[in-house]
C-alpha positions in Angstrom: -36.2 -19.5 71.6 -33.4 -21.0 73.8 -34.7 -24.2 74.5 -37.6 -26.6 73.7 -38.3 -30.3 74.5 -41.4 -33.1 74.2 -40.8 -33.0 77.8 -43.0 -30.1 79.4 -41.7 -31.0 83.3 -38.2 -30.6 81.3 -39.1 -27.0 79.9 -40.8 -26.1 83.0 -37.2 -27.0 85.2 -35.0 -25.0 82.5 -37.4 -22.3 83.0 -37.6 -21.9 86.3 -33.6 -22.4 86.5 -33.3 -19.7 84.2 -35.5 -17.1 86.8 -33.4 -18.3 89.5 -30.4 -16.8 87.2 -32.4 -13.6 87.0 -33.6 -14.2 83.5 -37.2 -13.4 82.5 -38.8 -16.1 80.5 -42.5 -16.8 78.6 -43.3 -20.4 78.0 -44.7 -21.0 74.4 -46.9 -24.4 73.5 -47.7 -25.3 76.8 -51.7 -26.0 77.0 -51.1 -27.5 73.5 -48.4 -29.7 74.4 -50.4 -31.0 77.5 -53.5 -31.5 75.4 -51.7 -32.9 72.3 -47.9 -34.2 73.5 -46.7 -35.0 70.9 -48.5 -34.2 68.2 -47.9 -30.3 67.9 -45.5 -28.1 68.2 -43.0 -28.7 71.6 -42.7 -26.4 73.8 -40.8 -23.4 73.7 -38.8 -21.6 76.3 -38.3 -17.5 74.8 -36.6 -15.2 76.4 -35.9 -11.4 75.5 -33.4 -11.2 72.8 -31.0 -9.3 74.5 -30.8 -12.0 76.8 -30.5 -15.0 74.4 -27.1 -15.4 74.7 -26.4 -15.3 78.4 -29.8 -17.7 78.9 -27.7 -20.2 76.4 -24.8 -19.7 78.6 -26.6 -20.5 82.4 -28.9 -23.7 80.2 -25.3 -24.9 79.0 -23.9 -24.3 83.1 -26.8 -26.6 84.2 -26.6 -29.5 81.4 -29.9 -27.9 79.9 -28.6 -27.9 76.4 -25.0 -29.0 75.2 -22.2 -27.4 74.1 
């Protein structure tokens, strides 16, 4: 996992910013969190493990996550 949020539109724009960068993604939690926000788990943002740390990288670039 490289990012997650109580905001889904939040996950959603990190993910699709991360596919613009070239990096595959699979979102995790999302019917649940639109069903249940809130009250289960957040949603996740995975990507492949050899791309973890670059992913970090580009979310830290574009004020996703801070360093």
């Amino acid at each position: 996992m490289v990012f997650s949020s109580t905001d889904l539109f939040e996950v959603n724009l990190a993910k699709n910013y991360l596919e613009s960068e070239g990096i595959e993604t699979i979102l995790q939690n999302e019917l649940a969190a639109q069903i249940y926000a809130g009250v289960i788990d957040q949603p996740k943002l995975l990507v492949r493990e050899k791309d973890t740390g670059q992913a970090i990288k580009i979310l830290i670039k574009g004020a996703y996550i801070k360093n």
